[in-house]
N, C-alpha and C positions, 0 to 999 in steps of 0.2 A: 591599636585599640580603636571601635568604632564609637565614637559621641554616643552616649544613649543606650547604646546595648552591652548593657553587664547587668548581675545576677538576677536585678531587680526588674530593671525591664528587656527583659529577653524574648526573643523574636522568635522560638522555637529552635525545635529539630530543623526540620525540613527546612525553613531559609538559613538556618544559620548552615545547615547542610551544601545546597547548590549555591552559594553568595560567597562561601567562605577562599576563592581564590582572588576574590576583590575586598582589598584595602585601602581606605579614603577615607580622611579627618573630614567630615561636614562643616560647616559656618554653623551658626543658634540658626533658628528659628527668626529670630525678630531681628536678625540683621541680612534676610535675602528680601531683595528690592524686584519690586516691579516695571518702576520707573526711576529716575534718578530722585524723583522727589516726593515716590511713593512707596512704602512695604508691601512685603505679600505677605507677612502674619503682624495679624495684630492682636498683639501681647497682652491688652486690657481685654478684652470681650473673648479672645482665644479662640478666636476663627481665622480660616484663611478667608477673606473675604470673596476672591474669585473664584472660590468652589460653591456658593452657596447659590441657591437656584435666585432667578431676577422673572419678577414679573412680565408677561409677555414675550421672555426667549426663551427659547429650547435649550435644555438643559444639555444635550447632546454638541450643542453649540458652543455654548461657554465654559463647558469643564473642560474639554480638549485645551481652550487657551488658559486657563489655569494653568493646568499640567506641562503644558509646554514651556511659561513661563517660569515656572518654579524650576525646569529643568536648564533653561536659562539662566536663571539667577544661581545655581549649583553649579552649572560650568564656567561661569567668570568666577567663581573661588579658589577653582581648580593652579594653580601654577600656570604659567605661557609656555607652549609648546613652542616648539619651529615649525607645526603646520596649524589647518585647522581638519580637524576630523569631523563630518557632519556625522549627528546622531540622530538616530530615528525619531522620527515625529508622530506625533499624537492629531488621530482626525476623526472629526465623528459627521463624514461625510456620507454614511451608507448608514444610517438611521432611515431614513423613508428608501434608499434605491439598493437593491441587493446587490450583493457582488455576486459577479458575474459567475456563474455554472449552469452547465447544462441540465443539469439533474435536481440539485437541491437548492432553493431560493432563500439565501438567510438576509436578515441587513444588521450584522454585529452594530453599537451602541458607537465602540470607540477602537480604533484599531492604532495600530503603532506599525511605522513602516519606513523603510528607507525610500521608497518609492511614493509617487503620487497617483498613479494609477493602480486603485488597489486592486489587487488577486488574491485566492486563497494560498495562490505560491508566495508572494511575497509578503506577505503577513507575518508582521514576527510575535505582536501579544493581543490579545483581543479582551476586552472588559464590558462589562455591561453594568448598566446603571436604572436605581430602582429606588425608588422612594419606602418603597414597604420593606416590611422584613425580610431577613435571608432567610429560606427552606431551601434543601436540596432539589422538591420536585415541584417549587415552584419556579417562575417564568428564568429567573438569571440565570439558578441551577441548570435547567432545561436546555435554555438556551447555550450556555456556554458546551456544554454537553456535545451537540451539535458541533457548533463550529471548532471545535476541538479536534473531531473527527476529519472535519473537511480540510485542516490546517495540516492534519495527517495522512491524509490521503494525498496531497499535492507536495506536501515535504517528507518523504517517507525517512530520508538519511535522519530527522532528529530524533535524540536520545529522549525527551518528554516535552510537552506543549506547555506554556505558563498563561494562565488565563489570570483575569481580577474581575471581582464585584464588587460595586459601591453603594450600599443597601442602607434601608433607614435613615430616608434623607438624604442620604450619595454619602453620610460620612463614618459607613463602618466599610471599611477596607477587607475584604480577604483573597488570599492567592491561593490559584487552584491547579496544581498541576495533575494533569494528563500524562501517562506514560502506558509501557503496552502491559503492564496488569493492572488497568483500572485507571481510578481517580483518586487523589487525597485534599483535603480544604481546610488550610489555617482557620485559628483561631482569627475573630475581628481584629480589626486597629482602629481607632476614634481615631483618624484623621485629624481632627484638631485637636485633641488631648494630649493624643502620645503623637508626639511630630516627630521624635527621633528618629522611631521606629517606622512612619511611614516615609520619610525624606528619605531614610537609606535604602528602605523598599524600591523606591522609584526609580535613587539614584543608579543601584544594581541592576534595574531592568535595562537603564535607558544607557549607560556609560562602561558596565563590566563588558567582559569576554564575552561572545557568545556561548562558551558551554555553559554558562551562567544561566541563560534564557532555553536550554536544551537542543542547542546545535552540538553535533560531534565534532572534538579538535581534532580529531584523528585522519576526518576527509576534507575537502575544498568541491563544494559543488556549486555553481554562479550558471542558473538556467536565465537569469537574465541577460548576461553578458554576451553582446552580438559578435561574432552570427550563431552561440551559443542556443540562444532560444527558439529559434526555430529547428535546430538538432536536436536539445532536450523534448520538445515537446511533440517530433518526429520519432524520437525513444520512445517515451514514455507512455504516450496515447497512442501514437501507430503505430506497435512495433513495426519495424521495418520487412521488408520484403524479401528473402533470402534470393540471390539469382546465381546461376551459371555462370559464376567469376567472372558478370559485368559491371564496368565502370559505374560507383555514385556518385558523378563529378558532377553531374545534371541536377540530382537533387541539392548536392552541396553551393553548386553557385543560384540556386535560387531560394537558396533558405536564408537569404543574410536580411536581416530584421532591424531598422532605427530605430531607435528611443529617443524621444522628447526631452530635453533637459526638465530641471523642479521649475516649477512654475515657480511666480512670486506669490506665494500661498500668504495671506498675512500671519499667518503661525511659524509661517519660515524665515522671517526677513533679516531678523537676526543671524541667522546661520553665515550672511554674508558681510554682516558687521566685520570692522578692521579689528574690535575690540575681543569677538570671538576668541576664543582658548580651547586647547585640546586637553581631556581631562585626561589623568595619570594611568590608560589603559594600555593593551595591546591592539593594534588595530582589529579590527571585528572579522576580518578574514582570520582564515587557518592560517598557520606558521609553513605552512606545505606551500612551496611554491606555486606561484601563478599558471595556469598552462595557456599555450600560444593558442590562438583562435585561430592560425591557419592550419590546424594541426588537428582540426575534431575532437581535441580532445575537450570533455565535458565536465572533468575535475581531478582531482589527485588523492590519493590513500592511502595508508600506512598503514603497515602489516607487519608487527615487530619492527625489525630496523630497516626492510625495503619501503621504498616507495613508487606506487602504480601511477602509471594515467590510466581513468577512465576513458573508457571509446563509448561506450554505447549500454544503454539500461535493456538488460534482457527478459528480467521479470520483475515486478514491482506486486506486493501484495496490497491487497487493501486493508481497511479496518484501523480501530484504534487500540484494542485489547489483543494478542496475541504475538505471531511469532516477527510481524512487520519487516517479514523478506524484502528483500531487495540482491537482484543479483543481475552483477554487470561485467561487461569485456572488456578485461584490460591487459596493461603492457606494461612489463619490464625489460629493459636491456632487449629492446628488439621483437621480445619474447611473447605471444599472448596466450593470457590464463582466463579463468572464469573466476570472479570474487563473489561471494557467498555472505552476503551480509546480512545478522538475525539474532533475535533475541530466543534462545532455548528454554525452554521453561525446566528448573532446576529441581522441580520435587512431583514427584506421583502420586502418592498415596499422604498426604499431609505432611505434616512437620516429619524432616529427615537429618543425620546430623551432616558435619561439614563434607568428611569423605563422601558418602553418598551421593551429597549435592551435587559434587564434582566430578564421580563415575557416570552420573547422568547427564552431565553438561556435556562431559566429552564423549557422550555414547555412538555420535556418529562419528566422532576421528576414532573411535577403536574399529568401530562395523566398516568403515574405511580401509583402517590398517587390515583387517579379518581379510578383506575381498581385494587385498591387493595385487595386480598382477590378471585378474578375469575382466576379459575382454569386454569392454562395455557399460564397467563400473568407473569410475571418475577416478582417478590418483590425486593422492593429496599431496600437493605442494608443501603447503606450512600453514599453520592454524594461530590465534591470537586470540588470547578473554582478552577484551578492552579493557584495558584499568583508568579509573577516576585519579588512585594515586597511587605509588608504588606498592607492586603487592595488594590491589585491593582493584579485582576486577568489578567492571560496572556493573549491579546487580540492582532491581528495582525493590528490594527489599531496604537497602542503605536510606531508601525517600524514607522510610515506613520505621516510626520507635517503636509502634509497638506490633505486634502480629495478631490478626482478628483472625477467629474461626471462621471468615467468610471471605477470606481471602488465601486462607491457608493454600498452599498448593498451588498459589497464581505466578509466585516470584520470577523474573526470567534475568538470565544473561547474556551480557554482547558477548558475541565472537564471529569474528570473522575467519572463513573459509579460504584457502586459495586451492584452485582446484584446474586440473589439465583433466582431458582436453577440450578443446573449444565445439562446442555444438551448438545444435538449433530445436527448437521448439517443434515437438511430433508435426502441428499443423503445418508447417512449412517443407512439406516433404514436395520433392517433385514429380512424380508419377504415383500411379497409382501400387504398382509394382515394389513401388520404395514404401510406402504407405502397409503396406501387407508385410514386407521383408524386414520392416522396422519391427511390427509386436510380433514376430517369429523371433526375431533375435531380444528381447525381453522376455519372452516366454523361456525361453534357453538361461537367458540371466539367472530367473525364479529360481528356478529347478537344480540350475550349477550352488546359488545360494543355500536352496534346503538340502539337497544329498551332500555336498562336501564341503557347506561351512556350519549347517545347522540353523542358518541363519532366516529368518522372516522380516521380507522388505515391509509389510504391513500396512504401504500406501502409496497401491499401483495406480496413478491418473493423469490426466492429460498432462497435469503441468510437468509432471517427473518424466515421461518418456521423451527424448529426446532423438535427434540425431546426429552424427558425427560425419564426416566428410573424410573417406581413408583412401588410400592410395587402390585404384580399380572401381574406385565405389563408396557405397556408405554402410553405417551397421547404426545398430539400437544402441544406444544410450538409456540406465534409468539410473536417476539420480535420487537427493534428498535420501538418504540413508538416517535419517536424525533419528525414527522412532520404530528404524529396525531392531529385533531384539534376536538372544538366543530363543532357541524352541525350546517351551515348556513340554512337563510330561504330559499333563492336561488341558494342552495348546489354550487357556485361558491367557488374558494379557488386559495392559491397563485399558483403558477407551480409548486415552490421550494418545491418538496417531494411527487408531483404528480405519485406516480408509479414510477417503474424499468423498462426500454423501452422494454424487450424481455415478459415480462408481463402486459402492460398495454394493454387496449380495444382500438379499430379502432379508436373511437372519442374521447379517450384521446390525442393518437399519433394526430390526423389530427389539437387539436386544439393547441395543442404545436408545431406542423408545421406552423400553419399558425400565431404564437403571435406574436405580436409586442414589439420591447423595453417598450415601454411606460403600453403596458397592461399586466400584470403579473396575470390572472386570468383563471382558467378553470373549467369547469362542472367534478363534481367528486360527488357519490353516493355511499352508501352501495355494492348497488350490481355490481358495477365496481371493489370491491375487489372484491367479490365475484366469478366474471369472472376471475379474475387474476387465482383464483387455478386452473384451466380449463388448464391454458399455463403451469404453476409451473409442472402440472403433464404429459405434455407431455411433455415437456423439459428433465425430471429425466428419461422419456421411452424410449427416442432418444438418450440423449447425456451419457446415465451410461448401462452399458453390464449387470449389476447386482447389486446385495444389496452391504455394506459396503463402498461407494466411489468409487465402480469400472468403472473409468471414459470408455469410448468408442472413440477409436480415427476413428474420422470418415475424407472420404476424401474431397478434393474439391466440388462436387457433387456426389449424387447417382443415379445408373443405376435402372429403374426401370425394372418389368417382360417383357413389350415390349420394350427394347432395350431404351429408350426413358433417358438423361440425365436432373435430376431436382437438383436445389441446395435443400440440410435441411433445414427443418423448420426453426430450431433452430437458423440456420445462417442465415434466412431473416429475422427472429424478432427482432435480436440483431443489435448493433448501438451505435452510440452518440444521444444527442438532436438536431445535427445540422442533422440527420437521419432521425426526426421523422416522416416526410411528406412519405421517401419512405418506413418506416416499417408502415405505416398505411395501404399503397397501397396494400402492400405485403402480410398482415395481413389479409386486407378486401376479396381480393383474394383467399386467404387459406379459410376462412370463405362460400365466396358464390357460389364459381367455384362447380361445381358436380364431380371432380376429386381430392376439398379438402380432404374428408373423404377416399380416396382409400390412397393419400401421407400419411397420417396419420397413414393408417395400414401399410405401406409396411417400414416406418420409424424404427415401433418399434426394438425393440431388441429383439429376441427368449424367451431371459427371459420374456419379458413382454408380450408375446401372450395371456397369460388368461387375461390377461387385457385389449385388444381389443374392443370385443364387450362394457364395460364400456366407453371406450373411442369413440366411437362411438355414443353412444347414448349421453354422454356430449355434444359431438362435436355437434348435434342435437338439442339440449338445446339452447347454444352459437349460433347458426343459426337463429334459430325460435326468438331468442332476449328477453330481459329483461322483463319478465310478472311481476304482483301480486302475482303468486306463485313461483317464480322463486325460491328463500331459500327452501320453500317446498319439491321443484322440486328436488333440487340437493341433499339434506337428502335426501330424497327418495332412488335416485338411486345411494347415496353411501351406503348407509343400506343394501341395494338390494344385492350388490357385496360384503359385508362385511361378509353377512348370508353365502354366496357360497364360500367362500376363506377358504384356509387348513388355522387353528392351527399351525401344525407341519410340519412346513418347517425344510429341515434340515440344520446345522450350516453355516450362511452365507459366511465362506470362502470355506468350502468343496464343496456347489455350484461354489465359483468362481474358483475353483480348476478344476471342472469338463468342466466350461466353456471354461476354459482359455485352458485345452487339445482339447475340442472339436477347438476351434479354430486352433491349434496348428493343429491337425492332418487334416482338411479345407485347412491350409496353405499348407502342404506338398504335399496332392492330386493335387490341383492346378496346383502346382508346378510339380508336377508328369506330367502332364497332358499337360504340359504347352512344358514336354522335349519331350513326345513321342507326340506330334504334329509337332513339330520342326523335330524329325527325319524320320518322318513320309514324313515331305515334302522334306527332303535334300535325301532320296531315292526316291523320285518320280523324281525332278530333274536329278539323277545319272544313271534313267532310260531312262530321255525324251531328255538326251544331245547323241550324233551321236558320234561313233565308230571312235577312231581317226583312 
C-alpha cells in the first residue's frame, strides 16, 4: 500500500494504471530534509519552500534543484543497497539554448536525463513550467505537444512519452502522456496540498522501471553506448549502403565514439555521496541481456520465449500518432530474420467488440498465412501481442477509462512481427536493370495475389517494395501486408490503409479529399496498385542520383530548358490526408497537361536517361487509363526494357563515385563561370565610369 493513495485521495486511472508495477512506502512529507539542519516541507505555512519562485532567479533555475533535492531526500529513505544506482536528473539547462536538431528548434523548461549532454534521444521526461493557467492550446499544452514528438521521433522503440506541467504558479502538477493514438492529461495536483500524491508522482518517474516512464521491457536499445552510437545513428539517419558483399570493417573501426563522464553538476554531487542508497527497483535497463559492443550488435528483443540481437535499424517511421514502425535485422541462433515492430490499429469503422478487434489486429498474419509459399511475399516466422500483464496485450485504450467519440477508432496494438527473408529497400538496387526487374516481379506479386488468393495488397509504395538477394540474382519483395483485405463485390474498402498519398491514383486522392467523418469508404482495385508502380518508379528517377540509396538533393523548384520555374513531381504528390483534394489536382494535371510527359523527362537524373523512353510510354499507359489488358500492357512493356538493359553494370558505388566527380567538377565550372562573369562586368563598369 502506497502512503496517501487510497479511496480518498486517489491519483486516477492512468497513473494508478503505468505506476502500478512500482511499490515504495514514502517518509511524511515534513520529515524529508534538505540539509541536515533544514526541511524541504514546511508543515506550518504548507509549502515546499524550494519550489516557490525567488526574486531575481529563473525559475527554470531553482525548481530543477528543488526537484532533485526532494529526489534526494526520497532516496536516503529508501533501505542501503550493495551498489549505488545513479538516477536521472532534473536540468533546466535549455531554457534559453535549444537542444540540438536539425529541423526543429525547441528549448523544453526542464528535462530529466541520465546524461548531461542533452538530446532529443536521451531525454527521458520533459515538463514545462508556467505561472498562468493550464489550457490545452495554450503555451505548455503547445509546447509539450511538440517536444513529445521529437522525443518520438528519436526513441521510436517507446510504448508512450510522459510529459508534466507546472501551471498556476509552478504548483498545479499534471502528467501528460503521449502514445501513438494521441494524448491524455491528468487531473491537477496542488503540489503543496496533496504531497502524497505528488512525492509518489516524482518518486515513479525518477526511481520505478522504465516501462513505468514508457520504455518497452521487451527490447534493450543503448544508442549511447560506444561504439554503439555512431552504428545507431549510421542506422537510423543513413540508412546504410547496400554493396556487393564488401567488407564494413572501415566504417566499423571508424565509428567508435567517447563520451565524457557526468560533470560535477552541483545538482549531481550527491549522487557520489558514500551516504547515497539504491532505491528498491530493478535496474532501469531491460532484463534482456547486455550485447557485446564488438559484435554490432545495437540491442536485444523478445519475441515470445526467443530472444534477438538486433544488427541494424532498416526502417524507422516518423510521427507521434499512428502505426510507429520500426523494423530491424536481426539474429537468432546464427540465423537472420527481419523484426517488424508496430502498433495496428484495432478497430475500423468505430466501436467494435472483442473478436473483431482481434480479427483485425491479426489481419496481416492471416494475409501472411493466405499468401504463403508465393515467391516474393515475406514468410512469417512467429508473431507476438506484447502484453503489459498476462493475457492482456498492450493496447492504448488500457491508458484511456473512458472512450470519447473523437477518439473512437484510434485504439492501436503492439505486435511484433518476425519475418524471412532478409531484403533491402527498392532505392538500394544496383543497376538499372534490377531497378525495372524488381516492379516486374511486384507487378506479378498483385496479380498472383488478386486471381488466386482474392486478395488486395491496397498499399503499393516505396517503403513496401523491396529487394531480396537469391541465388543467380535477385527478385521483388512487397511487403506490409497489414491493410491487405479480401475483395469486395463492390471493391469499396475502409480509407484506413488506402495507399501512400505520393502514390496513390487521381480518384483515390479526390475520394479521400472529399470523405466525410461519418463515411470511411473508397473504390479501390487491382489495378490502382497496379498504377501505384508507375509513381514508385518515377519517384526512385527523380529523387535518387543513382543505384545504392544515392539520395538527390533537389532544390525548391526546377528551371526548365526554357527558362520557365516548375516545382518536382515528387513534391506535388507528396502530402498529408488533409492534402489529398490538392495532390489529386496536382496529379491529374501531371496526367493530362501535354507538357506532363516533357516535366517527366527533364526530372529524370542523368543516371536514369536510358530509362526515359520506358517511362514515357508508361506515362502513356497511365493516360489512356485502366483497360482489360492493362496487366498485359505493363508485362509487356517491362519485358520490353528488360530484353534491352546491360547485365553488367559496373559496381554501384564506382558509378556513384563517378557521379558524384562528375557533379563536383559541374559545381566548379559553374562556379568558375559565375567569377569570370562578375569580373567581366566589374571591368566593363571601370571602363564605362568618366575620368576623375
Amino acid at each position: 500500500m502506497n502512503p496517501g493513495i487510497n479511496s480518498v485521495n486517489d491519483i486516477g486511472h492512468l497513473l494508478s494504471f503505468i505506476f502500478k508495477s512500482f511499490k515504495v512506502h514514502l517518509p511524511a512529507s515534513d520529515t524529508l530534509r534538505h540539509t541536515d539542519t533544514s526541511l524541504l516541507y514546511d508543515s506550518t505555512t504548507k509549502v515546499w519552500p524550494l519550489a516557490l519562485p525567488v526574486h531575481g532567479q529563473s525559475i527554470e533555475r531553482t525548481f530543477p534543484l528543488f526537484l532533485n533535492s526532494l529526489n534526494k531526500a526520497l532516496a536516503k529513505s529508501f533501505s542501503s543497497g550493495t551498489g549505488c544506482t545513479l538516477p536521472p536528473l532534473w536540468y533546466g539547462l535549455h531554457t534559453t539554448k535549444p537542444v540540438g536538431d536539425d529541423v526543429i528548434q525547441r528549448k523544453p523548461d526542464l528535462c530529466s536525463s541520465n546524461e548531461v549532454e542533452l538530446e532529443w534521444s536521451n531525454i527521458l521526461v520533459v515538463a514545462e513550467l508556467t505561472s498562468s493557467h493550464y489550457s490545452p492550446v495554450e503555451h505548455a499544452g503547445k509546447m509539450l505537444d511538440t517536444k513529445a514528438w521529437l522525443i518520438f521521433r528519436e526513441q521510436l522503440w517507446r510504448r508512450f512519452m510522459l510529459c508534466l506541467s507546472f501551471c498556476k504558479e509552478y504548483r498545479e502538477l499534471r502528467v501528460h502522456i503521449y502514445d501513438h493514438s494521441g494524448g491524455i492529461v491528468t487531473r491537477p495536483v496542488d503540489i503543496h496540498q496533496e504531497t502524497d500524491k505528488f512525492r509518489y508522482i516524482m518518486v515513479c518517474i525518477i526511481y520505478s522501471t522504465r516501462d513505468c516512464i514508457g520504455f518497452d521491457s521487451t527490447m534493450f536499445i543503448n544508442p549511447t553506448q560506444s561504439p554503439s552510437a555512431a552504428l545507431w545513428d549510421w542506422n537510423v539517419k543513413n540508412l546504410s549502403r547496400r554493396k556487393k558483399k564488401v567488407s564494413n570493417d572501415k566504417n566499423c573501426s571508424e565509428s567508435h565514439v567517447q563520451h565524457e563522464p557526468h560533470s560535477m553538476d552541483p545538482y549531481i554531487e550527491y549522487l557520489t555521496s558514500p551516504s547515497s542508497t539504491s532505491p528498491p527497483h530493478a535496474d532501469n535497463e531491460s532484463p534482456l541481456p547486455s550485447s557485446s559492443s564488438s559484435d554490432n550488435v545495437i540491442g536485444k528483443m523478445k519475441v515470445n520465449e526467443h530472444k534477438y540481437d538486433l544488427l541494424k535499424v532498416l526502417f524507422s517511421g516518423q510521427g507521434l500518432v499512428g502505426r510507429g514502425t520500426m523494423c530491424y535485422l536481426a539474429r537468432r541462433d546464427g540465423e537472420e530474420y527481419i523484426i517488424k515492430d508496430h502498433w495496428v490499429k484495432n478497430s475500423r469503422n468505430g466501436e467494435v467488440d472483442a473478436q473483431e478487434r482481434m480479427d483485425i489486429v491479426m489481419n496481416e498474419v492471416d494475409m501472411l498465412e493466405a499468401m504463403k509459399g508465393v515467391p516474393g511475399v515475406p514468410k512469417l516466422v512467429e508473431f507476438w501481442l506484447i502484453e503489459v500483464m498476462p493475457n492482456q496485450p498492450d493496447d492504448t485504450q488500457l491508458y484511456r477509462q473512458k472512450i470519447h467519440n473523437s477518439t473512437m477508432g484510434m485504439y492501436r496494438t503492439h505486435v511484433h512481427l518476425v519475418l524471412k527473408p532478409k531484403a533491402c529497400r527498392l532505392q538500394e538496387f544496383r543497376s538499372r536493370k534490377e531497378l525495372v526487374r524488381t516492379l516486374h516481379d511486384i507487378a506479378l506479386i498483385l496479380w498472383c495475389a488478386y486471381e488466386e488468393h482474392c486478395i488486395l495488397h491496397r498499399d503499393c509504395s516505396l517503403n513496401n517494395v523491396m529487394i531480396e538477394d537469391i541465388e543467380g540474382g535477385s527478385r521483388g519483395v512487397l511487403i506490409d501486408w497489414e491493410f491487405a483485405m479480401r475483395i469486395m463485390k463492390d471493391n469499396m474498402y475502409p480509407t484506413g490503409g488506402t495507399g501512400t498519398i505520393p502514390f496513390m491514383l487521381v480518384h483515390a486522392l479526390t475520394e479521400m479529399g472529399q470523405i466525410q467523418y461519418t463515411q470511411r469508404r473508397v473504390e479501390h482495385t487491382f489495378l490502382d496498385d497496379l498504377e501505384s508502380l508507375f509513381y514508385i518508379f518515377a519517384w526512385v528517377c527523380i529523387m535518387f542520383k543513382g543505384p545504392a540509396s544515392a539520395a538527390r538533393r533537389l532544390d525548391d523548384t526546377v528551371r526548365r530548358p526554357d527558362g520557365k520555374v516548375t516545382p518536382w513531381l515528387p513534391h506535388e504528390w507528396n502530402g498529408s490526408p488533409l492534402d489529398a483534394h490538392a495532390c489529386a489536382y496536382k496529379k491529374f494535371f501531371f496526367v493530362q497537361h501535354p507538357m506532363g510527359k516533357a516535366r517527366l523527362r527533364e526530372q529524370f537524373t542523368s543516371y536514369f536517361q536510358d530509362l526515359i523512353p520506358l517511362a514515357e510510354e508508361w506515362y502513356e499507359l497511365v493516360k489512356q487509363g485502366q483497360t482489360s489488358t492493362y496487366f498485359n500492357d505493363i508485362i509487356a512493356l517491362l519485358n520490353k526494357y528488360l530484353d534491352t538493359l546491360a547485365n553488367d553494370e559496373r559496381d554501384p558505388h564506382f558509378v556513384l563515385d563517378r557521379i558524384d566527380l562528375h557533379e563536383l567538377m559541374k559545381g566548379l565550372n559553374d562556379k568558375l563561370k559565375h567569377i569570370t562573369e562578375e569580373e567581366e562586368d566589374a571591368k566593363g563598369q571601370t571602363r564605362a565610369s568618366p575620368d576623375e
